[in-house]
N, C-alpha and C positions, 0 to 999 in steps of 0.2 A: 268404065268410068261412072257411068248413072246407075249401077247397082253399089259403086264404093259409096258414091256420095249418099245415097239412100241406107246405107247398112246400120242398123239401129248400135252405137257404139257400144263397147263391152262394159259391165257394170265394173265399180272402180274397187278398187284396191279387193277388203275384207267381203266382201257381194259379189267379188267374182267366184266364180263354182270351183277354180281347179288351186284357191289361194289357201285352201285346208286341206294338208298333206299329209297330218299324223297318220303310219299305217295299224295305229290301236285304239284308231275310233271306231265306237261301231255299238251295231246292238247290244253287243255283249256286255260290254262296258261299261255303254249307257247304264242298263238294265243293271249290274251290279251298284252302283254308287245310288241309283233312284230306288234299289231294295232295302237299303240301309235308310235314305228318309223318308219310306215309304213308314219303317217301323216308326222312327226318330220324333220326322212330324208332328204325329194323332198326338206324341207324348207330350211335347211342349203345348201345342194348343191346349188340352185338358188341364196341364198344370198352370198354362198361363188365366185361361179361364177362372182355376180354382184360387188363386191370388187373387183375381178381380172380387169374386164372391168373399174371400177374408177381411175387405176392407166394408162390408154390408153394406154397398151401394145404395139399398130400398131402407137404409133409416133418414135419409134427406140429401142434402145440396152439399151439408159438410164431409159426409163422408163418398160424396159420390161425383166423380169428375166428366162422370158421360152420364147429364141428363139428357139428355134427346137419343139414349139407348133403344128405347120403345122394345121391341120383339124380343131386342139379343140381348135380352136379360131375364129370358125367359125362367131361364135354370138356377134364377139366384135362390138363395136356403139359408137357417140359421147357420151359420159359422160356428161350428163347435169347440170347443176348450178341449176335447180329449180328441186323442192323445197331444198333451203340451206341446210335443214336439213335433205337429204335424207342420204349422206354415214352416219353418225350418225347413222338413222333408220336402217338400211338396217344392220350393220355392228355390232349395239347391237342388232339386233334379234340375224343375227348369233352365237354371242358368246355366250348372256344368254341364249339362248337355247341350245348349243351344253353343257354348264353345265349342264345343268336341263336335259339333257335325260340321263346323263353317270349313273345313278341309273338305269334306265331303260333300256341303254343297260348291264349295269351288269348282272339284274335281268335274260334278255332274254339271253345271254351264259350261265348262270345258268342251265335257265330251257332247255336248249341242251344238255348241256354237257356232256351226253352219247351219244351223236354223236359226238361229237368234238374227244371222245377216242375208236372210234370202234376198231375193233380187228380180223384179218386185213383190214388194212387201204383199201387196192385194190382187189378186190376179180374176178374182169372182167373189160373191157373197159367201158363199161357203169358207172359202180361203180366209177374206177378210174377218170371218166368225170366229175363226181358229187362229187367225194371226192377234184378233181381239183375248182369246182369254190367255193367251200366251202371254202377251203383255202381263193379263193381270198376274197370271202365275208368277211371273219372273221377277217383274214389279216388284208382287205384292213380297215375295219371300225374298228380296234385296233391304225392303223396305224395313221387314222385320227385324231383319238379323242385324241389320246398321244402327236400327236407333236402339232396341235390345244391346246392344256390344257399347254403344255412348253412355246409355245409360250406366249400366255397369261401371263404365269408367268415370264416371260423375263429368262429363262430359256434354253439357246443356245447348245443343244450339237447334234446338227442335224449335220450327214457329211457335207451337202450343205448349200443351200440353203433357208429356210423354204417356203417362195414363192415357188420355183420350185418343193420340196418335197410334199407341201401339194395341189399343184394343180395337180401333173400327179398322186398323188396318189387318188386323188379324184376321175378321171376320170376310173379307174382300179374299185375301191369303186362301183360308180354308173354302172359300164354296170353289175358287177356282182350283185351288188343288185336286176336292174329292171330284169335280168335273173331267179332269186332267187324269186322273187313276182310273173312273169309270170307264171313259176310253182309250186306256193304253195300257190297263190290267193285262190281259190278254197276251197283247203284242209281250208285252215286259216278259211274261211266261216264257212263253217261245224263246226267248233274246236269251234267257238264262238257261235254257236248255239246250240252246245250240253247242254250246264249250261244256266242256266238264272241268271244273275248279280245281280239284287236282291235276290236273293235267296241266292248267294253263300255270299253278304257282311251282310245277316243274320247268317250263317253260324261261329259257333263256333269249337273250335279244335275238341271239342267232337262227332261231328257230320263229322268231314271232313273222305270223301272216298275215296281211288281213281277211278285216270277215267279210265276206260276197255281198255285191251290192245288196243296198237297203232302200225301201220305196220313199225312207225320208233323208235321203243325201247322206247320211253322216260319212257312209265310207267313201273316203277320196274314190275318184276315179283313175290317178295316176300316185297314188301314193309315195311317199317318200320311203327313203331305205330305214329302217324302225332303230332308234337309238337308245328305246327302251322299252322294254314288252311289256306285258298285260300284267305280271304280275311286280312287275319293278315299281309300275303306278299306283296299281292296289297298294302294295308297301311301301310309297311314299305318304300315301293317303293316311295309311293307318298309324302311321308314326308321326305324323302332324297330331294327330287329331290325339295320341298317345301324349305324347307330350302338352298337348294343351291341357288338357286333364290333371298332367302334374301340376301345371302351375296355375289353376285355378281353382281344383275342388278343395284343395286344402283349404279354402275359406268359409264352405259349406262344413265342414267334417271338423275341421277346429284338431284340438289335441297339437301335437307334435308336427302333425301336414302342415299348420298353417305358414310354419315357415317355408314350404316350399310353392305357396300359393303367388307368387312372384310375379303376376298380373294383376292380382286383386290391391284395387285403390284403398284400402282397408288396412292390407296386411301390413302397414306400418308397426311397427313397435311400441303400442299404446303405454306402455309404463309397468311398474309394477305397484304391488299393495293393494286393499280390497276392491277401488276403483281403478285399477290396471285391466280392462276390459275396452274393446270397438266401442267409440262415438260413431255415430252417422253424425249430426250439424251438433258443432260448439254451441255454448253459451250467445258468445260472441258473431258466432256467422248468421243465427235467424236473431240479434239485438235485444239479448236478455245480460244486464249489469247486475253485477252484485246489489246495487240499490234497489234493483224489481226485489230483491227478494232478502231483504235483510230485517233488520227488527222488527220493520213495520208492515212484517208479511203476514196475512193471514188467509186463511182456508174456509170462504163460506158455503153452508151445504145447504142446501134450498130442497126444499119437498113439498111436504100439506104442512098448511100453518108456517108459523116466523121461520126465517131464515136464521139456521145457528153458526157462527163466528168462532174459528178458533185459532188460538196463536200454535205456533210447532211446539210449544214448552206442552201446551195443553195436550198436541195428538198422543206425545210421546208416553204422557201419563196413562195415558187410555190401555187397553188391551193387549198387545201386539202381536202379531199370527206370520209365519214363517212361511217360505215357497221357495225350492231351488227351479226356476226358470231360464231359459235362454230368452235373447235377444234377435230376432231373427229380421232380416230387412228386403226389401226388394231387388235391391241392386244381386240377392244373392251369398251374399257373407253373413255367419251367425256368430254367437259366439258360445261356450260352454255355458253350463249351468251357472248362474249368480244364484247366491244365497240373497233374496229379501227378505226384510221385517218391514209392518206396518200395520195399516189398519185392513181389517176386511172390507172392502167394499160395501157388501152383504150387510155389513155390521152398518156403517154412514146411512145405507138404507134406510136402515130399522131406525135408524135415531134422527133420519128428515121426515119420519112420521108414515114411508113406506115401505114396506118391507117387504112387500112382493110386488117391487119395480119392474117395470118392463122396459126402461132404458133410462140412459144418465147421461147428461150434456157434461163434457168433461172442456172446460175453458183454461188455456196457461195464460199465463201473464205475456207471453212474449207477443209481439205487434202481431196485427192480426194478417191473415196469410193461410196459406194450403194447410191443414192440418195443425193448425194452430189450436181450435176445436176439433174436436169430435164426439161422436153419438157413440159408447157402447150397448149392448142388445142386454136383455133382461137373462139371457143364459148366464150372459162373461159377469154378468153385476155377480151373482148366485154361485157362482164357482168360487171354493174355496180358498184357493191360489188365486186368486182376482184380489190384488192389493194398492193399497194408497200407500205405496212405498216411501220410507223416512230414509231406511238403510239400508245396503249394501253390503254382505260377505263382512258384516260384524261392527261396520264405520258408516256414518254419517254420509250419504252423497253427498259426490265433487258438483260442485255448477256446473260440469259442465253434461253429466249424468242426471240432472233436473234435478238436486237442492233448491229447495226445501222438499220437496213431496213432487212423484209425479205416477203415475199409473203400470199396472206390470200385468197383463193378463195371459194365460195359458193358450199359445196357440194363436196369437193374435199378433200382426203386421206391425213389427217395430216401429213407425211411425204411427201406429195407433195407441200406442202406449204412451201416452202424451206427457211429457216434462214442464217442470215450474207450475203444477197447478194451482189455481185460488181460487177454483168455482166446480163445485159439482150440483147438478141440478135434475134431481131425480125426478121420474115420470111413471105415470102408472102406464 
C-alpha cells in the first residue's frame, strides 16, 4: 500500500513511452526525410538571404526593415541588374521549394515526435541544453515555414513585420540547425546505411519490421502491427510534395504552367490586352485615385541646381528607350517579360545635373507607407533597361500598373519598382 501510494504516476497521455507505436519509426527514416532537408534547408536560407540583399538594405531606413540587423548583414553587396532574370530565379526557387519540402518536413516531426513529447522534458543540464536547442530547431523551422506559407497567401496576421519577423527568425533557424547537423551528421550516416533503399521501395506492408532499438526512443518498444511500410510513406511523402509543385511553381515559371498554379493568390485571371499582367496592390488598396494622378500630375527631378518640372505631355516628347522585363515579387509569383517604353533613368540623371549618380530617392504620390519611397543604388540608375516607364507592351499604363510613370529596373524586387511616381531625387 505505501509503495502504491508513493509510485511517481505514469506520464499522461502523448509522454507516455509505449503511446508511439508506428513500427516504421526509426533511424532509418528519420535519417531519410532529414537528408532531403538537410539538402533543401542551406537552399532556401541562401535564397532567402539573397532576396533580403535585393532590397539594399545598407541604402537607409526606406529600404531597410531590420535596422538593428547589426552583424547579420554582414554579407550585404551591390544587387546586380544582370542577369534581369535573377530575383525572379532566386525568389521562385525559394518559394517553390519552401512549398515542396512542408511534406517532408511534416513527415520528419512525425518521424520525432517521441522526442518532441519526452517525459521529463529536463532531467540534467546537459539534457536541458539539448532540450533547449531542440526547441529552437523545431520552433525556429515551424516558425518559418508558417509565416513564409501566410505570406505567400497575402495572409497578414504577423504582430510586425513579416520582413523583420522572417529574417531574425531565420537567422535563430539556421545557427540551431547547423548546431543540430554537427551533431547528428554522423549518427544520420549510420541511420542510412543500415537499410538499403532498394530493398526497402521493394518492400511491402507485409514484410515491413522494425528497426532495433535506438538510444533516442524512436522505435517503439512494443510496436504496433505495420499498416504501411517504409516505402508506402516515402511515397506518400513524395507525392504531396509532387503535387504541391504542380500547383505552385507555375507562378514562378509563368507560360502556360500558370494556370495550374492553383495555390498561388496571384493566379487569378488578370485580364487581357497590354495591361493584362499580375498586380501585386491596386491603385485603390495602397489609396492612389485618379485625382493623384490626373492633369495636374507632374514628375519633379531634383539633382545639382533647380529642380526641373515636367508634365506626362512633356516626358512623352522626350526620347524613349525600350526594355522587355519581368515583374517579379516576394510572395514568389513573376510574371513574363513586359515590353516598357520610357525614359532612361540614366538619361533624368544627366539632365538633374548628375550623371554619374550614386543613387535616386524615388517617391510616389501614394500615402506614405512601406515602400511607398525607395532608394535605387547608382548600378540600377546606370543600367540601360532601368526605366521611368510611361508604357506598356505598346499602351499607356492602367492605374492600376502606376499611370502616369512608375519605375522598372532589371533584376530588382517588384515592390522596388515603385508606381505613381512625382519625385526623383538624385544623389552623388
Amino acid at each position: 500500500m505505501a509503495q502504491q501510494i508513493g509510485r511517481t504516476p505514469p506520464p499522461p497521455g502523448p509522454f507516455r513511452p509505449g503511446f508511439w507505436r508506428s513500427p516504421i519509426r526509426g533511424p532509418w527514416l528519420t535519417s531519410v526525410f532529414g537528408l532531403l532537408l538537410l539538402v533543401g534547408i542551406p537552399v532556401l536560407f541562401v535564397t532567402g538571404m539573397l532576396s533580403y540583399a535585393a532590397y539594399n538594405p545598407d541604402l537607409g531606413p526606406l529600404n531597410d526593415q531590420t535596422p538593428d540587423k547589426g552583424l547579420l548583414g554582414f554579407y550585404l553587396f551591390d544587387w546586380p541588374t544582370h542577369p534581369y532574370w535573377l530575383y525572379r530565379l532566386t525568389q521562385g526557387v525559394h518559394i517553390t521549394l519552401g512549398v515542396v519540402l512542408v511534406p517532408v518536413l511534416l513527415a520528419k516531426l512525425w518521424s520525432v515526435i517521441p522526442k518532441l513529447f519526452e517525459w521529463l522534458p529536463v532531467r540534467t543540464v546537459a539534457h536541458g541544453l539539448e532540450r533547449l536547442s531542440l526547441l529552437m530547431l523545431v520552433g525556429g523551422v515551424i516558425f518559418e515555414f508558417v509565416t513564409g506559407i501566410l505570406n505567400i497567401q497575402l495572409y497578414y496576421v504577423f504582430p510586425g513585420s513579416f520582413y523583420t519577423l522572417h529574417f531574425y527568425g531565420a537567422w535563430v533557424f539556421i545557427a540551431a540547425f547547423v548546431v543540430h547537423v554537427a551533431l547528428r551528421l554522423g549518427r544520420m550516416t549510420r541511420a542510412l546505411g543500415s537499410r538499403d533503399l532498394a530493398v526497402e521501395l521493394r518492400t511491402g506492408v507485409a514484410d515491413t519490421r522494425p528497426d532495433p532499438p535506438d538510444p533516442d526512443g524512436l522505435v517503439p518498444a512494443a510496436p504496433a502491427a505495420p499498416t504501411m511500410s517504409r516505402r508506402g510513406a516515402v511515397g506518400m511523402v513524395g507525392a504531396g510534395s509532387l503535387l504541391l509543385l504542380v500547383v505552385t511553381a507555375g507562378q514562378s515559371i509563368g507560360g502556360r504552367l500558370r494556370t495550374t498554379a492553383l495555390l498561388a493568390p496571384h493566379n487569378r485571371d488578370p485580364g487581357s490586352g497590354p495591361n493584362g499582367f499580375q498586380i501585386n496592390k491596386t491603385a485603390a488598396a495602397v489609396g492612389v485615385s485618379p485625382s493623384h494622378v490626373g492633369p495636374s500630375w507632374r514628375l519633379e527631378v531634383r539633382g545639382r541646381g533647380p529642380a526641373a518640372v515636367f508634365t506626362r505631355e512633356q516626358l512623352l516628347t522626350m526620347r524613349q528607350h525600350a526594355a522587355a522585363l519581368p515583374i517579379a515579387c516576394v510572395e514568389g509569383w513573376s510574371t513574363a517579360d513586359q515590353h516598357w517604353s520610357g525614359l532612361r533613368l540614366a538619361d533624368l540623371a544627366a539632365m538633374s545635373g548628375l550623371p554619374d549618380a550614386g543613387s535616386v530617392l524615388v517617391e510616389s504620390v501614394q500615402p506614405p507607407g512601406p515602400y511607398s519611397s525607395v532608394v535605387l543604388r547608382g548600378n540600377q540608375i546606370h543600367d540601360p533597361r532601368a526605366l521611368l516607364a510611361l508604357r506598356v507592351n505598346g499602351a499607356d499604363l492602367s492605374l492600376d500598373h502606376g499611370y502616369p510613370a512608375r519605375v522598372i529596373v532589371p533584376a530588382n524586387p517588384g515592390v522596388n519598382n515603385t508606381k505613381w511616381v512625382h519625385r526623383l531625387t538624385f544623389r552623388t
